[in-house]
N, CA, C and O atoms as a MOPAC input file, in Angstrom:
PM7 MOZYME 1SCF
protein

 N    167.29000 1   -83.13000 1   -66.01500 1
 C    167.93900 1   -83.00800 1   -64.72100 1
 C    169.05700 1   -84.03700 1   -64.64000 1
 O    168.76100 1   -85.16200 1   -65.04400 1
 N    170.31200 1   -83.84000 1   -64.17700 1
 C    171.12700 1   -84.46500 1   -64.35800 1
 C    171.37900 1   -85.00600 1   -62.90600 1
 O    171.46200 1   -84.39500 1   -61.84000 1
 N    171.46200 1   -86.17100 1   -63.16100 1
 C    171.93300 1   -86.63900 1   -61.61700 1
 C    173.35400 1   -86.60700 1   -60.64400 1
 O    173.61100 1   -87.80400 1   -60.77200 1
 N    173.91700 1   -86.34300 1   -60.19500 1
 C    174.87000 1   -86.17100 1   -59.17900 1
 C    176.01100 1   -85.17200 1   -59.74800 1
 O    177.22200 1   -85.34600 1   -59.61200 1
 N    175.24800 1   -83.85800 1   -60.55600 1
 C    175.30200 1   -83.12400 1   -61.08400 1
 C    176.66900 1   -82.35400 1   -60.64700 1
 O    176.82700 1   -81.72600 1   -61.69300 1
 N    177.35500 1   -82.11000 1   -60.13300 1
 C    178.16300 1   -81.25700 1   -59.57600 1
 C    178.40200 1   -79.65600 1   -59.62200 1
 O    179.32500 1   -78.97000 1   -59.18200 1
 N    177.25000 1   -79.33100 1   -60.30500 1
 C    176.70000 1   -78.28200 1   -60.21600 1
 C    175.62300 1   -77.87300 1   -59.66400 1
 O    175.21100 1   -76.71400 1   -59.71200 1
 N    174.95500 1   -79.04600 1   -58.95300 1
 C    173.92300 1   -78.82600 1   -58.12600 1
 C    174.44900 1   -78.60500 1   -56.71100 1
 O    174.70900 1   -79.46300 1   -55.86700 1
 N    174.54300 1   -77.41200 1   -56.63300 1
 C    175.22200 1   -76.37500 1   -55.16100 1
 C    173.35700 1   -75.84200 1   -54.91500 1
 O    172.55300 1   -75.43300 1   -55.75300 1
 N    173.18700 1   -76.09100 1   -53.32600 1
 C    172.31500 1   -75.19900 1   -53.12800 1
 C    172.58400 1   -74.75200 1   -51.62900 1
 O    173.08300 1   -75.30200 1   -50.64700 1
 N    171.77800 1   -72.94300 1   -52.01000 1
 C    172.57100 1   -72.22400 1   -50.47200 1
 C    171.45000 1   -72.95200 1   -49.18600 1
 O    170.49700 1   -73.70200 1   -49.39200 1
 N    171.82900 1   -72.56300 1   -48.20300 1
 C    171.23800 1   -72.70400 1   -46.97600 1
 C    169.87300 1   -71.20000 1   -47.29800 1
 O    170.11400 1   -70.04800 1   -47.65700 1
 N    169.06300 1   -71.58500 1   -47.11500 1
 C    167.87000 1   -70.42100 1   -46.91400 1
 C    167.44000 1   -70.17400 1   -45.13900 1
 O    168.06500 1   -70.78700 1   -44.27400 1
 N    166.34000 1   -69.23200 1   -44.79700 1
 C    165.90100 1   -68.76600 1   -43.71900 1
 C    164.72200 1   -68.93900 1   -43.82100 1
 O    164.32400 1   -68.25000 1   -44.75900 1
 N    163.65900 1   -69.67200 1   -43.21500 1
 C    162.31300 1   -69.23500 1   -43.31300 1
 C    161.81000 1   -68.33100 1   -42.50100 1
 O    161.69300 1   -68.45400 1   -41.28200 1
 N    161.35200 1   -66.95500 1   -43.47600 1
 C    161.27700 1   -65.92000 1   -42.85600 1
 C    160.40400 1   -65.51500 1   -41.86400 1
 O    160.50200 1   -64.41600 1   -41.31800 1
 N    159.13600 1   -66.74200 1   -41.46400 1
 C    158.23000 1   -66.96000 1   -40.49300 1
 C    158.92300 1   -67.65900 1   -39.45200 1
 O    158.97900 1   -67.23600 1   -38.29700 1
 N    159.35200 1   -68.52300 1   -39.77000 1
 C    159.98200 1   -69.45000 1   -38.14300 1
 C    161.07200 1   -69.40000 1   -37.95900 1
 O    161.47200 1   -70.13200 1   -37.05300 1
 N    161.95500 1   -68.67300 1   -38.57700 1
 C    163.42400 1   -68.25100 1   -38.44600 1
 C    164.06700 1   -69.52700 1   -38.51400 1
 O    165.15400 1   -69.42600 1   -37.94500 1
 N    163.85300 1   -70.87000 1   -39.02700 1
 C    164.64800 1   -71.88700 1   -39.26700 1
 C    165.45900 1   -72.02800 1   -40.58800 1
 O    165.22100 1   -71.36800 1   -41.60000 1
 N    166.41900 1   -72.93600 1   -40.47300 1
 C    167.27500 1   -72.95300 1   -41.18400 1
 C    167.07400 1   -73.86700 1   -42.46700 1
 O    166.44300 1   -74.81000 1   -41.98900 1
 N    167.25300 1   -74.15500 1   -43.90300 1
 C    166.53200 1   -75.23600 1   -44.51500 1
 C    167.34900 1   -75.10100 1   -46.35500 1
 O    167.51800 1   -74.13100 1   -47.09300 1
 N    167.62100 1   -76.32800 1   -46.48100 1
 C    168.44500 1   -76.11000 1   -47.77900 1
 C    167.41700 1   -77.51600 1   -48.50300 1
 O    167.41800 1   -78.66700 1   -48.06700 1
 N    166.69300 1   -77.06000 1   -49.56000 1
 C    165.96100 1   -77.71000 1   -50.53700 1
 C    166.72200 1   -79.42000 1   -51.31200 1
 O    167.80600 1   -79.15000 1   -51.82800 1
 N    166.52400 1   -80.27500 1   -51.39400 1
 C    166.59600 1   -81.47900 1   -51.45500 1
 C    166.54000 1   -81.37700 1   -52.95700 1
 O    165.53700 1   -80.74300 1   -53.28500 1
 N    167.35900 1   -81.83200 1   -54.13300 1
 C    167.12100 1   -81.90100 1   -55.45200 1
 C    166.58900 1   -83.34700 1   -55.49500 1
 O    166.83900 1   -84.40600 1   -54.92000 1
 N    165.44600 1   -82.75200 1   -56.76700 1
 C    164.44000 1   -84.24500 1   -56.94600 1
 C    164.81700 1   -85.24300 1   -57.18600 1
 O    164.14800 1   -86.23700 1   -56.90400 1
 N    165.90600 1   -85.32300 1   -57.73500 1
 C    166.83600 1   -86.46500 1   -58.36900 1
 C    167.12900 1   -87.31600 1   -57.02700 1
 O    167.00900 1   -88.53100 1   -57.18200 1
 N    167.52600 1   -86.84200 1   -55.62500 1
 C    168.49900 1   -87.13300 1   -54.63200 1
 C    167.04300 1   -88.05900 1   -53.85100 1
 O    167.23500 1   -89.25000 1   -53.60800 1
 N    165.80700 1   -87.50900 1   -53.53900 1
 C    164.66300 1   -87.51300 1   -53.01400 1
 C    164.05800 1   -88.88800 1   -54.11700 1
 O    163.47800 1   -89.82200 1   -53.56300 1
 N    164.24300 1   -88.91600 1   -55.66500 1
 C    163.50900 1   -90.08700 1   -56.14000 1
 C    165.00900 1   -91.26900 1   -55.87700 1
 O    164.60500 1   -92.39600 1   -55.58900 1
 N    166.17400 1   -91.19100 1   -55.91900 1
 C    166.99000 1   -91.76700 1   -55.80500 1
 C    166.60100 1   -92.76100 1   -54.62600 1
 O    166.26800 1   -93.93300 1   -54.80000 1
 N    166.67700 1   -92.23400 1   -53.63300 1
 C    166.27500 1   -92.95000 1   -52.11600 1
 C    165.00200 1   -93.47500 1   -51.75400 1
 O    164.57700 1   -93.96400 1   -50.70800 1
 N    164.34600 1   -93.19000 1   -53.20000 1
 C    162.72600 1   -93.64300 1   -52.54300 1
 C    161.95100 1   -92.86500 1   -51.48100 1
 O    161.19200 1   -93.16500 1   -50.55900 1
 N    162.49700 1   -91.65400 1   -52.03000 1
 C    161.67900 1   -91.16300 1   -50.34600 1
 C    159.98800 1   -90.07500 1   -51.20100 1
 O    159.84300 1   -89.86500 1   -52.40500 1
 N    159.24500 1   -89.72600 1   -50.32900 1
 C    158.19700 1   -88.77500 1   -50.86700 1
 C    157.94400 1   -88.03700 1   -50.02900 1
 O    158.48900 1   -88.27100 1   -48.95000 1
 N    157.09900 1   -86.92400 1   -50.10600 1
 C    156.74200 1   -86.53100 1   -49.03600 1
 C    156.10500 1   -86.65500 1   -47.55200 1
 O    155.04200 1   -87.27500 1   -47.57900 1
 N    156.45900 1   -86.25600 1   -46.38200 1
 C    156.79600 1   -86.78400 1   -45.05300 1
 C    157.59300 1   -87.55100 1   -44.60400 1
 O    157.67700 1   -87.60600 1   -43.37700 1
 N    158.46700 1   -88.42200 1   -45.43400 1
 C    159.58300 1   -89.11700 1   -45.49400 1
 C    160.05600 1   -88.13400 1   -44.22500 1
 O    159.86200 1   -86.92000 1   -44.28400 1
 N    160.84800 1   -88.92400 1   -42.79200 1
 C    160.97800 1   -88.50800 1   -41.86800 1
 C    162.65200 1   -89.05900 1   -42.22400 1
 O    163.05300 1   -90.16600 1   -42.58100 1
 N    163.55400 1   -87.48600 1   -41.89600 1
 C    164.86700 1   -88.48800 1   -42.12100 1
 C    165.57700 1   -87.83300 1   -40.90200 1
 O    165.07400 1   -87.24300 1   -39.94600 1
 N    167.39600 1   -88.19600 1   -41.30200 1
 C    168.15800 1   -87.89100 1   -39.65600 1
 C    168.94300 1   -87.40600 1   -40.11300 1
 O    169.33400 1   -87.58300 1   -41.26600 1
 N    169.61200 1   -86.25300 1   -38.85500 1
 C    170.90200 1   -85.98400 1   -39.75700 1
 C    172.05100 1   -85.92400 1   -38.55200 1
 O    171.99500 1   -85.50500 1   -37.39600 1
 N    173.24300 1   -86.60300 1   -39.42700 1
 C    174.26400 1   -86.63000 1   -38.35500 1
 C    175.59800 1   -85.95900 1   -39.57400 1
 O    175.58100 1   -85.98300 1   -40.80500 1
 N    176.41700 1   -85.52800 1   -38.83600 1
 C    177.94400 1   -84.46000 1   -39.07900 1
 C    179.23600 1   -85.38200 1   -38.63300 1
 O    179.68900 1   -85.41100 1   -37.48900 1
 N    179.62500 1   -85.95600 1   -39.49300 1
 C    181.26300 1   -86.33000 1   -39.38800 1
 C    182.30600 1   -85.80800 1   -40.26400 1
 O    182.47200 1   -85.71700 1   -41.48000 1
 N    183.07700 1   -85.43600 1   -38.99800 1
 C    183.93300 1   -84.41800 1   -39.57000 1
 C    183.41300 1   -82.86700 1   -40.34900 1
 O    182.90700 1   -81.89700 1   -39.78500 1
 N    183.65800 1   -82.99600 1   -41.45100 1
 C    183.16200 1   -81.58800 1   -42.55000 1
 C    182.07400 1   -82.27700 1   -43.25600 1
 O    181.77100 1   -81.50500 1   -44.16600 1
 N    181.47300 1   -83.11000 1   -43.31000 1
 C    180.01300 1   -83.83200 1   -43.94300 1
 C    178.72700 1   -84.36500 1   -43.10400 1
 O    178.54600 1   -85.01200 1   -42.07200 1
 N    178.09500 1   -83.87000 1   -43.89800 1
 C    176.33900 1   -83.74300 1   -43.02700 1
 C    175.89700 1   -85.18800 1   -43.91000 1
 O    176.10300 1   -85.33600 1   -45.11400 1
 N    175.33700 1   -86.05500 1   -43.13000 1
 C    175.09700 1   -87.42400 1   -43.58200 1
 C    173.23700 1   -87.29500 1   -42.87800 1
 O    172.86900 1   -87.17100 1   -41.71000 1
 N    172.29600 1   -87.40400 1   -44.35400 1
 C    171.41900 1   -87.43200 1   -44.35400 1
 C    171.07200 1   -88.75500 1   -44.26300 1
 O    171.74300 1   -89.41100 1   -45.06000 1
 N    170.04700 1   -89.65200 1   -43.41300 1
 C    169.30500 1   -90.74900 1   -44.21200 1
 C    167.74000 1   -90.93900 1   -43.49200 1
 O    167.28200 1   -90.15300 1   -42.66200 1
 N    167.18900 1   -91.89600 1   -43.89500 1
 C    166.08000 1   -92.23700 1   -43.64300 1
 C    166.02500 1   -92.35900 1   -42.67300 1
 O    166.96000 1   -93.06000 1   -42.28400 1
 N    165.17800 1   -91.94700 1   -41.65400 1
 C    164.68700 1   -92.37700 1   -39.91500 1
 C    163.95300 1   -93.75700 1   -40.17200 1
 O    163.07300 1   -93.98800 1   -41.00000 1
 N    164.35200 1   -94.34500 1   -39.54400 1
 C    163.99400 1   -96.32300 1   -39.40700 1
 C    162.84600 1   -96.21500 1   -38.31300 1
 O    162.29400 1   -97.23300 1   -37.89500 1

């Protein structure tokens, strides 16, 4: 797995039970930050970029 791959494009999906919206996290990005599962994070939009991080 290559890290900050630039070929790692992933689409937006639907979950077809709760009709929410949800685009999968590559493992690389998830061990990068230290995060695991339940890792609670935030997301804020400036400009044309979605800025993920950790909820404090």
């Amino acid at each position: 797995m290559l890290k900050n791959n630039p070929e790692d494009i992933r689409p937006i999906e639907v979950d077809t039970v709760s009709g929410e919206f949800f685009v999968r996290i590559p493992e690389w990005v998830v061990n990068d930050q230290g995060w695991f599962e339940d890792t609670e994070v935030n997301f804020k939009t400036d400009g044309g970029e979605l800025i993920i991080k950790e909820d404090a």
